[in-house]
C-alpha positions as CSV (number, residue, x, y, z in Angstrom):
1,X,19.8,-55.2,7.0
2,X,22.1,-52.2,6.2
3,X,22.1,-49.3,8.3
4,X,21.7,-45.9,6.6
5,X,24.7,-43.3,8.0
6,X,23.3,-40.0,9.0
7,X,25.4,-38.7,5.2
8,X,23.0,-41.0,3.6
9,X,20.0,-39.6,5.0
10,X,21.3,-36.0,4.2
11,X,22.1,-36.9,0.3
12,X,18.7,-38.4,0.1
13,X,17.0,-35.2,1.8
14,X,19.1,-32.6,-0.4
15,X,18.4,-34.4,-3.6
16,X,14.5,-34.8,-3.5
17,X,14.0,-31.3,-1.8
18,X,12.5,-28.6,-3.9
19,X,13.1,-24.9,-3.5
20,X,11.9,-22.3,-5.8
21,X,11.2,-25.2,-8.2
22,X,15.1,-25.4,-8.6
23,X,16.6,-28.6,-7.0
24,X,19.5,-28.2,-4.2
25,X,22.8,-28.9,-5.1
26,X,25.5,-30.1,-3.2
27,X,28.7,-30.9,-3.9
28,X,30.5,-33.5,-2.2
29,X,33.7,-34.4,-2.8
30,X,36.4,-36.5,-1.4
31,X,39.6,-34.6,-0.4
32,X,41.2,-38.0,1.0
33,X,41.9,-41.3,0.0
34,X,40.2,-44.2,2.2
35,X,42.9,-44.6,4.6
36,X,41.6,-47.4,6.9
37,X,37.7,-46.9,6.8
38,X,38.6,-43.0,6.7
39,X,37.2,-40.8,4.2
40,X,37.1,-37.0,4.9
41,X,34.7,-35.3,2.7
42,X,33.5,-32.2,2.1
43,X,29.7,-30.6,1.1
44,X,29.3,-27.3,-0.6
45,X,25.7,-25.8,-0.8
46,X,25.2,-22.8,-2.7
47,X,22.7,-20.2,-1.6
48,X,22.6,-16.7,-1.8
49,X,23.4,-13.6,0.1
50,X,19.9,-13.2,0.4
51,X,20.0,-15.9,3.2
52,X,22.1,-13.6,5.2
53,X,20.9,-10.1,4.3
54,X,17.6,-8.6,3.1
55,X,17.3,-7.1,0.0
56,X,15.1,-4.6,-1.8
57,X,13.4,-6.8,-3.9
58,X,10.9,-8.2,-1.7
59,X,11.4,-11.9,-3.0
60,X,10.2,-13.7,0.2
61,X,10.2,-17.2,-0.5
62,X,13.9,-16.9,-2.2
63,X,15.0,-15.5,1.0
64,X,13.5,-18.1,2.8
65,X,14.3,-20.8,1.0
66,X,18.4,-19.1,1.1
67,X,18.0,-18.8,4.8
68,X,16.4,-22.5,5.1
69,X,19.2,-24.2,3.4
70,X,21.9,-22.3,5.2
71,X,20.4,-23.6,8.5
72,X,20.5,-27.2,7.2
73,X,23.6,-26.7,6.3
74,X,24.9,-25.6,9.5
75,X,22.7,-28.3,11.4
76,X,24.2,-31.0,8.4
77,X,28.0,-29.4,9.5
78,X,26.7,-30.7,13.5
79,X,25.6,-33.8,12.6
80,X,27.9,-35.2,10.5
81,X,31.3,-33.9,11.9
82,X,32.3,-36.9,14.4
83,X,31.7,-38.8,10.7
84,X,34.6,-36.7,9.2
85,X,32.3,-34.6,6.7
86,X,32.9,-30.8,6.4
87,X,29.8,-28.9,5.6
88,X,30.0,-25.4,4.5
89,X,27.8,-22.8,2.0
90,X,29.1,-20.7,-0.5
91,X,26.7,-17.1,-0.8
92,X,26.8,-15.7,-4.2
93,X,26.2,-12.4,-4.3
94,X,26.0,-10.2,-7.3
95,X,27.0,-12.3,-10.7
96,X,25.4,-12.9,-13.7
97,X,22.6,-15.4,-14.0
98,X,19.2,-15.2,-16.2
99,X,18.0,-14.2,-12.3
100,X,20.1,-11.2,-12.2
101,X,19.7,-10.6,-16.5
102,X,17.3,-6.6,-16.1
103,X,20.3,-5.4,-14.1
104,X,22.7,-5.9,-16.9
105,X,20.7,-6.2,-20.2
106,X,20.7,-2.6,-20.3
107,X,24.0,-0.3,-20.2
108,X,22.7,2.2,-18.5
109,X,21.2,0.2,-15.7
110,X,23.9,-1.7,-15.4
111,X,26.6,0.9,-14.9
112,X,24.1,2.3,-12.6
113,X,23.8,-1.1,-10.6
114,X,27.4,-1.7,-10.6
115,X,28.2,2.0,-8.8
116,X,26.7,0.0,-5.8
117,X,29.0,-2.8,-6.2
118,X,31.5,-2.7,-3.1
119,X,34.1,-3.9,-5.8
120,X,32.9,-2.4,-9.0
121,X,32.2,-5.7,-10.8
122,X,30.2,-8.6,-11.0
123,X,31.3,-11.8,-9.8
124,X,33.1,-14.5,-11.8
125,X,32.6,-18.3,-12.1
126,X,36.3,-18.3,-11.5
127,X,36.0,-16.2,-8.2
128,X,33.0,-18.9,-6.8
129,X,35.4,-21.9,-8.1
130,X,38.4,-20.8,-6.4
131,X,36.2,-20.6,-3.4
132,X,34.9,-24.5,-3.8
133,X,38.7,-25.3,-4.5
134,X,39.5,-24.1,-1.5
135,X,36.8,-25.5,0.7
136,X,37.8,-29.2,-0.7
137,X,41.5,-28.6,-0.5
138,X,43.3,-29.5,2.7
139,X,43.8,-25.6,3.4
140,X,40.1,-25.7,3.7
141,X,40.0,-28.7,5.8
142,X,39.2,-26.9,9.2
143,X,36.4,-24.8,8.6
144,X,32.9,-26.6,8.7
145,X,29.5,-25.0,9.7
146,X,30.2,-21.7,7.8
147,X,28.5,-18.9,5.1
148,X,30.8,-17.5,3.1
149,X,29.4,-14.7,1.0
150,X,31.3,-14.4,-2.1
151,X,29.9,-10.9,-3.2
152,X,32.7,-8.5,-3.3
153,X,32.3,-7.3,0.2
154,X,28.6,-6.1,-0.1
155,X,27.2,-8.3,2.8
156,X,29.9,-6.5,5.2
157,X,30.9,-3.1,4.0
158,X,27.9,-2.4,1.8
């Protein structure tokens, strides 16, 4: 009989759960060669700034759901750090998605929704890439358990 790691459990619990009727997705990659039995690897959940901040919108079980996985994630970071796995969340704030499409279908509410951008903009792929880049590079390597919002500031100065 082969015993199941604690990783193993995780990937099975991530892909099978269900939130919002969207499946989780985690990345996991491995940022180091097998160097006698070990692998350092690294899993990036994405959730949302609503997990760390309330917004207006009164979407309750999108928060919750945001909130939810964040926890996992930080008890998944616990867990599986004596077994070498980095665990972290990246928080999209405000980009453009078909979830975010009646703030910027119109050019009038958009430019109006943008003035309470921290930064002016909406987020880019390339500013949420450079992020999962990072957190499975080396420079990355010692930071495990954490949220990082990626929305221009807005969860801190907004």
């Amino acid at each position: 009989r082969i015993a199941k790691t604690r990783f193993f459990w995780y990937a099975a619990i991530i892909s099978s759960l269900q939130i919002s009727g969207m499946k989780v997705a985690a990345l996991v990659l491995s940022t180091n060669p097998p160097v006698a039995g070990y692998v350092e690897s690294v899993i990036i959940n994405i959730s949302s700034v609503n997990g760390i901040k309330p917004s207006g919108l009164q979407n309750y079980s999108y928060v919750a759901a945001k909130a939810g996985l964040q926890q996992l994630s930080a008890q998944m970071a616990r867990d599986l750090n004596e077994d070498n796995i980095n665990v972290n969340v990246i928080a999209p704030g405000p980009y453009k998605s078909k979830m975010t499409a009646p703030l910027y279908s119109n050019p009038e509410v958009e430019a109006e929704v943008m003035n309470n951008f921290s930064m002016g903009r909406w987020g880019a792929i390339e500013d949420a890439a450079g992020l999962s880049i990072f957190l499975s590079s080396k420079a990355g390597s010692f930071i495990t358990g954490s949220v990082i919002a990626s929305d221009g500031g807005d969860t801190n100065l907004g």
